[in-house]
C-alpha positions as CSV (number, residue, x, y, z in Angstrom):
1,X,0.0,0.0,0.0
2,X,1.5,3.1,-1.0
3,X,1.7,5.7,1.8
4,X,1.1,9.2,1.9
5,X,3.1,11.8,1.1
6,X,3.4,14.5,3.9
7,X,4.9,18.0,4.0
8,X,6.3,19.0,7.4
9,X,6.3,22.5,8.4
10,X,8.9,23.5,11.6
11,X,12.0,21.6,12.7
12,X,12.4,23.3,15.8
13,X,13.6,21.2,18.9
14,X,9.9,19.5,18.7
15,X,9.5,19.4,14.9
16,X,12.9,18.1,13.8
17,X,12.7,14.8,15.7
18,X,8.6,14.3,15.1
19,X,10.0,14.5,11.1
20,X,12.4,12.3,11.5
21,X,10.4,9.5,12.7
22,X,7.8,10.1,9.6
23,X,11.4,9.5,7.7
24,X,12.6,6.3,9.1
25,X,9.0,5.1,8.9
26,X,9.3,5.4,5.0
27,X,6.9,8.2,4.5
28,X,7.4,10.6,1.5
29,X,8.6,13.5,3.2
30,X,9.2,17.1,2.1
31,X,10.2,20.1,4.9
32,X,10.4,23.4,4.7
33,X,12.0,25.5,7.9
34,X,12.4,29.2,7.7
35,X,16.2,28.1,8.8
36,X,17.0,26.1,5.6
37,X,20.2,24.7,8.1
38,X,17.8,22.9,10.2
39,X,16.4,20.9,7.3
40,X,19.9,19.4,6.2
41,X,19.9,16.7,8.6
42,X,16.8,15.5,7.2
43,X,18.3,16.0,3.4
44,X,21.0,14.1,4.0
45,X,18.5,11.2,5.3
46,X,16.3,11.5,1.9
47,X,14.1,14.4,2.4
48,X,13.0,17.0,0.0
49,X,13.4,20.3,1.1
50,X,11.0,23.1,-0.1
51,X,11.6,26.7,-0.4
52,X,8.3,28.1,1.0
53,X,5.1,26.6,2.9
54,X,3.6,27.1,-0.2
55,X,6.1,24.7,-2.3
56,X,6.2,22.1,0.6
57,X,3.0,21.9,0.5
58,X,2.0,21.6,-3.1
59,X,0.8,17.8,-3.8
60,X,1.3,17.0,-0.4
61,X,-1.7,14.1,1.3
62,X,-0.8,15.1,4.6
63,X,0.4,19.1,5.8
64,X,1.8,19.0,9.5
65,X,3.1,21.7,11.5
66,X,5.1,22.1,14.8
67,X,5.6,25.9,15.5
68,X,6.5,28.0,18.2
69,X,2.9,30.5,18.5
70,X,-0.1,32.0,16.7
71,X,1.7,34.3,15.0
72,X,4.3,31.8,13.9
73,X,1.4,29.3,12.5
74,X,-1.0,32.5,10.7
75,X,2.2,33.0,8.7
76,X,3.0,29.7,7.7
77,X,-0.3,28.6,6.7
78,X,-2.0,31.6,5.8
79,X,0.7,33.8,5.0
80,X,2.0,35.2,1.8
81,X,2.9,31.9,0.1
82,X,1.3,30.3,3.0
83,X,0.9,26.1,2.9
84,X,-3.1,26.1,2.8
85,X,-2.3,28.5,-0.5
86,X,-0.6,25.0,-2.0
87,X,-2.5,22.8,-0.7
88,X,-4.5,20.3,-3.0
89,X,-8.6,19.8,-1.9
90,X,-8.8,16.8,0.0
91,X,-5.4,17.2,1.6
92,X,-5.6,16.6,5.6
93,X,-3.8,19.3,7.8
94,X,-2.3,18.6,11.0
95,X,-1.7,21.7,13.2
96,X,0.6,20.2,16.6
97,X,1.6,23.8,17.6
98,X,0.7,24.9,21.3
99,X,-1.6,27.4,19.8
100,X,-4.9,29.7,21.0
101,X,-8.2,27.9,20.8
102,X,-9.5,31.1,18.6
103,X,-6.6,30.7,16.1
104,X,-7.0,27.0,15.8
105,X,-10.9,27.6,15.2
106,X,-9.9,30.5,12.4
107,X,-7.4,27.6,10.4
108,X,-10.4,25.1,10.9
109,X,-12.5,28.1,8.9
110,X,-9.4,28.7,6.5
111,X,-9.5,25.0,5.7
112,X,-13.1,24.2,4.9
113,X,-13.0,27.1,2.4
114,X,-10.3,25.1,0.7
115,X,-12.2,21.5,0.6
116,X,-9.5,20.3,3.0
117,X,-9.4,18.9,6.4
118,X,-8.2,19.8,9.8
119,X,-6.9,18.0,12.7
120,X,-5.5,19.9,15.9
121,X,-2.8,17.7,17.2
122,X,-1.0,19.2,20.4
123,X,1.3,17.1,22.2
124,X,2.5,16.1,25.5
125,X,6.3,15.3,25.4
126,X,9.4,16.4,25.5
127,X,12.5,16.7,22.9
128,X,13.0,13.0,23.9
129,X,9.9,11.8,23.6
130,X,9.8,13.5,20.1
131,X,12.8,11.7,18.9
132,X,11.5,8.4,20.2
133,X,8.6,8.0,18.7
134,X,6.5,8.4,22.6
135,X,4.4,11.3,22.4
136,X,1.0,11.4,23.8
137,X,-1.0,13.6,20.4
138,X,-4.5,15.8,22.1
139,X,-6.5,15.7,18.7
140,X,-9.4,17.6,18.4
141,X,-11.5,17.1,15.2
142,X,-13.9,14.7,13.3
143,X,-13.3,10.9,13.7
144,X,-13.1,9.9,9.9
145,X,-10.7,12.4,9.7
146,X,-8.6,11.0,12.7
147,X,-9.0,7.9,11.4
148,X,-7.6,9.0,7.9
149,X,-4.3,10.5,9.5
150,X,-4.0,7.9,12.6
151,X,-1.2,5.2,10.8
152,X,1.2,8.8,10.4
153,X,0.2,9.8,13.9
154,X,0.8,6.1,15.1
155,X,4.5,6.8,14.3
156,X,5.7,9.9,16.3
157,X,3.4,8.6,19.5
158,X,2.8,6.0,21.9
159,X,-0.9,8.1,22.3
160,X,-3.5,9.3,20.4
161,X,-6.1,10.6,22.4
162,X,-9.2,12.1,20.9
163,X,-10.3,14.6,23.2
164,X,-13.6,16.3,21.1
165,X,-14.0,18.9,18.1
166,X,-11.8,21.9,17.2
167,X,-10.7,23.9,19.6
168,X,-10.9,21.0,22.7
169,X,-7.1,20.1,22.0
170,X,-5.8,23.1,22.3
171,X,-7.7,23.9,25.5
172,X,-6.4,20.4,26.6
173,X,-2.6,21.0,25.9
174,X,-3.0,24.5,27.7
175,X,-4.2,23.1,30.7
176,X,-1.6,20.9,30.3
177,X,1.2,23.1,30.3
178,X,-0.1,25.4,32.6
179,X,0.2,23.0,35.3
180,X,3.7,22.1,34.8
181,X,4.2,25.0,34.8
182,X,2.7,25.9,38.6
183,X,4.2,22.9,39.5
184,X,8.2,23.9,38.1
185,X,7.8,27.4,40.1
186,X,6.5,26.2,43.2
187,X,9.0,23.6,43.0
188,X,11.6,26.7,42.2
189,X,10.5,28.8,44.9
190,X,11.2,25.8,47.7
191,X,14.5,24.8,46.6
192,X,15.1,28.5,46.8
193,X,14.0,28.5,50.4
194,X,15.9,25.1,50.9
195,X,19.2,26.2,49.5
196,X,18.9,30.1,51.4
197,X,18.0,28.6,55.0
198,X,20.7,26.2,55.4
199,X,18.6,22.6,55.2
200,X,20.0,19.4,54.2
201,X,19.4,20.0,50.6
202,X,19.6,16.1,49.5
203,X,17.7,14.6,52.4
204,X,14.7,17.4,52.3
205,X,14.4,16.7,48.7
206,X,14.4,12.8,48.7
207,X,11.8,13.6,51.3
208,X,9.6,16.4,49.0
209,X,10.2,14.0,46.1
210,X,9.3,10.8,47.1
211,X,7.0,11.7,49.2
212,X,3.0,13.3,48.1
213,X,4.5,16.5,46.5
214,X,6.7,14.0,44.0
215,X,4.9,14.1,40.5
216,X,7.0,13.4,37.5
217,X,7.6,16.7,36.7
218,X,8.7,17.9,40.4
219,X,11.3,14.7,40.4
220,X,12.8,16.0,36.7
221,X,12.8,19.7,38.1
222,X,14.8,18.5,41.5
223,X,17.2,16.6,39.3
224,X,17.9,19.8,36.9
225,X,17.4,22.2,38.9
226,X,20.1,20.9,41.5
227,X,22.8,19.8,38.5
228,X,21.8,23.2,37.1
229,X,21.6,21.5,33.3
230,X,19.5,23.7,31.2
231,X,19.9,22.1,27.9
232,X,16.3,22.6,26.7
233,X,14.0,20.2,26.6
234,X,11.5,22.8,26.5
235,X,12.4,26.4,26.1
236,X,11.4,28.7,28.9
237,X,9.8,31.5,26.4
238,X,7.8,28.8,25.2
239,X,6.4,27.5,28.7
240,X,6.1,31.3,29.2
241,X,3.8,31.7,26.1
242,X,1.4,28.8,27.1
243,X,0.7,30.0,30.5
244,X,0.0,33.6,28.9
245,X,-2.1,32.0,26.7
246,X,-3.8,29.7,29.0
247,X,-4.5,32.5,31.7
248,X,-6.2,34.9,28.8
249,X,-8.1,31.2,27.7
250,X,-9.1,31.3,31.2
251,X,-10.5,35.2,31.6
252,X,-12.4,34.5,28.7
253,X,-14.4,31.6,30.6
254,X,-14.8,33.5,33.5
255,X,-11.6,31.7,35.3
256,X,-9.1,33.9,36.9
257,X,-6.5,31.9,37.2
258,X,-4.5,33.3,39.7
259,X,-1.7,30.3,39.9
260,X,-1.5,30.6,36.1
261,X,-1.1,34.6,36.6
262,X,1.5,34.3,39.2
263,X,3.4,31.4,37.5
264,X,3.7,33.9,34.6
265,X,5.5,36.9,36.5
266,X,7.9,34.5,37.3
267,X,8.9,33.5,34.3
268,X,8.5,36.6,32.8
269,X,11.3,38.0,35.7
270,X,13.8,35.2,34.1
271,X,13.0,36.0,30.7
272,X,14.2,39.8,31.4
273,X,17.3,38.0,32.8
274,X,17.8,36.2,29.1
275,X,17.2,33.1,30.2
276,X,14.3,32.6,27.5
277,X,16.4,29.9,25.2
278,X,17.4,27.9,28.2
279,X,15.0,24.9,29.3
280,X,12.2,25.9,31.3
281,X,14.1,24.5,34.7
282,X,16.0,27.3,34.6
283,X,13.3,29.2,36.1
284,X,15.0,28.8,39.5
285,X,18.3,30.6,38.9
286,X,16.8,34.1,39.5
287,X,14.8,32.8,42.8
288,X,18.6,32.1,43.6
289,X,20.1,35.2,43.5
290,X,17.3,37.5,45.1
């Protein structure tokens, strides 16, 4: 059975490793990056590379993008040579940015006017979880069409989870992030306290992590946090940008979000100290120095 061709859009730390797995899995692949060196990886490996959305795009069964915002994903597929603008009626479009609900439902509008379909795809994950093939996709959109793009989602995840129609997985994946995020700054602010007030630093946090407090995340921000590794996983402008999106998502249904609100002055305080490329762990080096 032949399979479908696909045109990935975004090869960021997320994007590059999701492409790669469509690669190995023997999927006709074409990618277009607006940083034509983060594509030669994939060249080398048998991709086509495109010069625009637009050209990625053209002929392609399958459109999928991993970007870093709204505004990031309105210009690739809407803007001037856009991917929608190339894209053939009938062609399935896979949007796995951590977008706004309201942009998500505008594409879903964008689509429809040109006969093809959309599928938001969000995912839980990191840059490991990427490259292996283990990501946990939030889809919202119509079954048949789920079921259409399901063997291609099959590859970059160990999940599929359909959690309702357009605009549901983005609301998801916000929620989502926006509790890590809580979590990584409470977490911040006690290791803070721990380190500044003289306590055994390795048995309170054996304790704190072992103990009720211990979720995944709190155990992988105790590990980084005290080696002080920063390679990003996930970049802390992006975590920032979720939980700025997810408190406005909140206003909007009458939720004020006040952890979200606070979470986000904190990492708005480390992005001023140009800590915005470094993984989202380093939130705690500023709490350090006050």
């Amino acid at each position: 059975m032949t399979k479908p061709s696909i045109a990935f859009l975004g090869l960021g730390i997320m994007g590059g490793g999701m492409a790669n797995r469509l690669l190995g899995a023997g999927f006709p692949l074409t990618v277009y990056n607006r940083n034509a060196d983060k594509a030669k990886p994939l060249a080398s490996a048998g991709a086509k590379v495109a010069a625009s959305p637009k050209a990625a795009a053209a002929g392609a069964d399958i459109i999928i993008s991993m970007l870093a915002d709204d505004v990031a994903a309105r210009a690739i597929w809407l803007g001037e040579n856009g991917a929608l603008a190339g894209a053939k009626p009938g062609a399935i479009l896979i949007e796995c940015s951590t977008i706004t609900p309201d942009w998500i439902k505008e594409l879903d509008a964008a689509a429809k006017k040109a006969n093809c379909e959309l599928l938001e795809a969000p995912v839980t994950g990191t840059k490991p979880h990427a490259a292996a093939g283990e990501l946990t996709f939030l889809v919202g959109g119509s079954t048949d069409t789920l079921e259409k793009a399901r063997p291609v989602l099959a590859v970059m995840s160990k999940t599929i989870a359909h959690v309702g129609p357009i605009g549901s997985g983005a609301m998801v994946k916000l929620l989502n992030n926006v509790l890590c995020a809580v979590q990584a700054v409470s977490f911040a602010e006690a290791l803070a306290l721990i380190e500044k007030s003289g306590l055994d630093r390795a048995k309170t946090l054996e304790i704190l992590t072992q103990g009720t407090p211990g979720s995944p995340l709190v155990r992988t921000m105790a590990t980084r946090m005290t080696v002080r590794d920063y390679t990003p996983n996930f970049a802390m402008k992006l975590m920032a940008k979720d939980v700025g999106y997810a408190h406005a998502m909140g206003q909007a249904h009458g939720v004020d979000f006040k952890t979200a609100a606070a979470a986000l002055e904190i990492f708005k305080n480390a992005l001023a100290q140009n800590l915005g490329e470094q993984d989202f762990s380093a939130v705690v080096e500023p709490l350090r120095k006050k």
